[in-house]
C-alpha positions as CSV (number, residue, x, y, z in Angstrom):
1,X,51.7,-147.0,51.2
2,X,49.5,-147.6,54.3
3,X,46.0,-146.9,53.9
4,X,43.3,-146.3,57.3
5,X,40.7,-148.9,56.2
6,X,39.9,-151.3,59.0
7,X,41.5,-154.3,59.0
8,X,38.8,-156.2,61.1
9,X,36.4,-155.6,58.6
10,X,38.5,-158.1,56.3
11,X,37.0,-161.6,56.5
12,X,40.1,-163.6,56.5
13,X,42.5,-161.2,57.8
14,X,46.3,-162.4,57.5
15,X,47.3,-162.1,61.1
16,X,45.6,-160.6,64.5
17,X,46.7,-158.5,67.6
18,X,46.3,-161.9,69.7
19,X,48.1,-163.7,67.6
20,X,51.2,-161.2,68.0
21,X,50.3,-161.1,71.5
22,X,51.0,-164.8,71.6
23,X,54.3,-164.4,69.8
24,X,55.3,-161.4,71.9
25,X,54.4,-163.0,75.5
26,X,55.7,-167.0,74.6
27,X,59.0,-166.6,75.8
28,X,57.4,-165.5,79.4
29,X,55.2,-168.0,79.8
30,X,52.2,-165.8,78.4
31,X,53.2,-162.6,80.3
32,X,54.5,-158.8,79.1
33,X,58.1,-159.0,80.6
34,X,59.7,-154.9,80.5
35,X,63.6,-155.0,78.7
36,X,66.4,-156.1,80.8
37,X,68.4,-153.8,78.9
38,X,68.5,-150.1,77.5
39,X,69.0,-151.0,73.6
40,X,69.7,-154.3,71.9
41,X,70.0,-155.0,68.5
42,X,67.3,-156.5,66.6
43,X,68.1,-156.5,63.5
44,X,72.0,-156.1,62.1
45,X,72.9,-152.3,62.4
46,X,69.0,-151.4,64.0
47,X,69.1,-150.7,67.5
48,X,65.8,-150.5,70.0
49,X,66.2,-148.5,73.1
50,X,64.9,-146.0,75.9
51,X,64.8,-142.4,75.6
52,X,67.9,-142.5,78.3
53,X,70.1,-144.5,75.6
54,X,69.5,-142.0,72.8
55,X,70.3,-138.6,74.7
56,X,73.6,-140.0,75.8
57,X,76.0,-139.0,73.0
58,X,79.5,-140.6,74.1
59,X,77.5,-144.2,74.3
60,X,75.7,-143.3,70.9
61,X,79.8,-142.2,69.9
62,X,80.5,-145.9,71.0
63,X,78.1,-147.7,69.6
64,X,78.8,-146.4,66.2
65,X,75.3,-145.1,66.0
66,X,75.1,-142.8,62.6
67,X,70.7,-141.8,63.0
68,X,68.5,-141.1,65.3
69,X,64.6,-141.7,64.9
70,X,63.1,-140.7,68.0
71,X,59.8,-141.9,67.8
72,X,58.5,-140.0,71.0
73,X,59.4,-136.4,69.9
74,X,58.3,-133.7,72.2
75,X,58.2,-131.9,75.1
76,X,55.3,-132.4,77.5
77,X,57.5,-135.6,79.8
78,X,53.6,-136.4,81.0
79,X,52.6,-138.1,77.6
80,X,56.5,-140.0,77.7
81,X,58.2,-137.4,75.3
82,X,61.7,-137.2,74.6
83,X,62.5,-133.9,73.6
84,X,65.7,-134.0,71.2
85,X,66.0,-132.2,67.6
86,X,69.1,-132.4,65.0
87,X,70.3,-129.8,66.5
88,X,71.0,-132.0,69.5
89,X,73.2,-134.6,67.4
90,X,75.0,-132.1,64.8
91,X,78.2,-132.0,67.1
92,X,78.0,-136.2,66.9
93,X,77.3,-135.9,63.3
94,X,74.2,-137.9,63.7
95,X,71.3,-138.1,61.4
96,X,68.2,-137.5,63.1
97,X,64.1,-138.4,62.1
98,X,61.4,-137.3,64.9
99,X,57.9,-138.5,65.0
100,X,55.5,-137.0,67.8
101,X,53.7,-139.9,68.5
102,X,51.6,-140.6,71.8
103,X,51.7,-144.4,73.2
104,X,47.7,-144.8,73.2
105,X,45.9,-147.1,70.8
106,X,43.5,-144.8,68.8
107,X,46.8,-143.1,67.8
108,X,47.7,-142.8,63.8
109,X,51.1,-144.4,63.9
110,X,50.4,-145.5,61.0
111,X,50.4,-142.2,58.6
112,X,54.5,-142.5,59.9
113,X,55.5,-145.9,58.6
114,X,56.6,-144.7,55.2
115,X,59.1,-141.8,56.2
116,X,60.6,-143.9,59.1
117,X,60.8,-146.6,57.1
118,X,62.7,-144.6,54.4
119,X,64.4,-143.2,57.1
120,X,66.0,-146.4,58.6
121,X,66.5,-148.3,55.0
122,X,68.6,-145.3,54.0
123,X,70.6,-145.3,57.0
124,X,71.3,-149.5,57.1
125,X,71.8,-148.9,53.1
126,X,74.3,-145.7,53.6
127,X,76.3,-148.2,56.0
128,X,75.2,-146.8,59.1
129,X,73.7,-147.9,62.8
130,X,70.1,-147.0,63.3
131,X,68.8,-146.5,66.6
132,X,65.1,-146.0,67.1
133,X,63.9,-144.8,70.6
134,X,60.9,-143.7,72.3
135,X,59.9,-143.1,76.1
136,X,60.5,-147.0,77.4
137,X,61.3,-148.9,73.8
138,X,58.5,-151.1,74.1
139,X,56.0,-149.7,72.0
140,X,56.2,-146.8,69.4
141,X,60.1,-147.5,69.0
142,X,59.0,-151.4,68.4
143,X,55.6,-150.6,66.0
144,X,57.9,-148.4,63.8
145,X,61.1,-151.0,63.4
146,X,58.3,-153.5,62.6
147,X,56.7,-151.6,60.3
148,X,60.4,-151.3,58.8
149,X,61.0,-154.9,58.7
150,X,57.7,-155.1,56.9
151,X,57.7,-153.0,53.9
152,X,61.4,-153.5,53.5
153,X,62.8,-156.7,54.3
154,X,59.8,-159.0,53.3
155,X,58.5,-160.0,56.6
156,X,55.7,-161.0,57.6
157,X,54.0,-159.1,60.9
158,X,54.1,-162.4,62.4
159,X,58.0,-163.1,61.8
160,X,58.8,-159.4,62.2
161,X,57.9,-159.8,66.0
162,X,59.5,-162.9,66.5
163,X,62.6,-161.2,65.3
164,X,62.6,-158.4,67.4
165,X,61.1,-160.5,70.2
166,X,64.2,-162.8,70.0
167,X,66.5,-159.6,70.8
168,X,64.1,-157.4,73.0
169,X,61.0,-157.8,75.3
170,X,58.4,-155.3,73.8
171,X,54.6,-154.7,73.8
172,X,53.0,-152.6,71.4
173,X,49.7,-151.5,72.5
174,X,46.6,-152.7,71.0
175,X,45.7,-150.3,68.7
176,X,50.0,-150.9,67.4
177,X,49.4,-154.1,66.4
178,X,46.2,-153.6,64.6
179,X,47.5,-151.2,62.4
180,X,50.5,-153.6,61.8
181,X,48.0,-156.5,61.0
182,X,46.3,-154.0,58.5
183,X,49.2,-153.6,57.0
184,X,50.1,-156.9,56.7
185,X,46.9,-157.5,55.1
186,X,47.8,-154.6,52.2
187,X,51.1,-156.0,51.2
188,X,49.5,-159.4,51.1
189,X,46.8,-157.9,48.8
190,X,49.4,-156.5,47.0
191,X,51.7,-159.4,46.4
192,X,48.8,-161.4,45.2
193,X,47.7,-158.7,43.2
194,X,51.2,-158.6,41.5
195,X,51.7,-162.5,41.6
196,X,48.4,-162.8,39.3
197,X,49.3,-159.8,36.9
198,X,52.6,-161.6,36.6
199,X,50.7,-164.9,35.9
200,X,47.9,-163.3,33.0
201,X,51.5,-162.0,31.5
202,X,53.1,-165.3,31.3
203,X,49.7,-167.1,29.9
204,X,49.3,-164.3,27.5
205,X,53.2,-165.0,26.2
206,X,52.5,-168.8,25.7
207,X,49.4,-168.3,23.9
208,X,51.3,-166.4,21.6
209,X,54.5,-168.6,21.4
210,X,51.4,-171.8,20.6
């Protein structure tokens, strides 16, 4: 679904990191601004929060949270882990995804946008609450949900972080939103792949029908 290529090497790429950037700091006057709150909703039934918010169980109980996607799995607390398992959520009945991702930019989020994708559609589709997590909820939490909002719902990277931005303050690192431009650039090429095989079929049909 996501391929490694570099996106900067595209010549008319279909978004950049400063242009997310923009997006993200607007609100703040053209600053990073941390979350005023542990979780918020930013998208109907997908939650964003701290790695505090997701190891209490009688708040997850309350917010009718039904999976987990900790996208900070681990247990070394210096590189911002949260260590958690399903084992950890079976006596809350709670679905649970992890990811050991590290919060620096030459990091492969990417190679995990399929399965956590898959992961939260299935739980939104099932009925469910999704909460994704990860040390702060500002960066690997964030990149994954947009990712998500993506391949899924048909945004764009650009109106994917206005989304979330309009719910949450968050700030992917650098090397984040590059991979989320890429892949903004591959479901472009792929629409407009589709769009013209969809075309040739429909000229083929009405050279026939003539």
């Amino acid at each position: 679904m996501y391929s490694s290529s570099s996106w900067w090497r595209n010549p008319s790429p279909s978004c950049t990191p400063n242009e997310l950037i923009d997006i993200i700091t607007k609100p703040n006057g053209g600053y990073y601004f941390v979350p005023t709150e542990p979780y918020n909703e930013v998208y109907p039934r997908l939650y964003i929060s701290d790695g505090t918010t997701a190891i209490c169980l009688s708040l997850l109980r309350r917010l009718g949270i039904t999976h987990v996607l900790n996208a900070s799995c681990g247990k070394d607390k210096s590189f911002c882990l949260v260590n958690t398992s399903a084992e950890f959520y079976r006596s809350s009945e709670i679905e649970f995804m992890g990811v050991e991702a590290l919060d620096i930019s030459i990091f492969p989020l990417y190679k995990h946008f399929g399965r956590a994708t898959d992961f939260i559609h299935d739980g939104i589709q099932c009925g469910g609450k999704v909460l994704v997590h990860c040390g702060e909820g500002i960066s690997r939490s964030a990149t994954l949900v947009l990712a998500y909002l993506m391949i899924r719902c048909g945004y764009t990277a650009q109106e994917a972080v206005a989304q979330v931005r309009k719910h949450r303050s968050i700030f992917p690192n650098i090397g984040f939103l590059r991979q989320l431009c890429e892949l903004n650039d591959q479901i472009n090429h792929r629409k407009t792949r589709t769009s013209r095989a969809v075309s040739s079929v429909l000229s083929h049909k009405d050279l026939m029908v003539t």
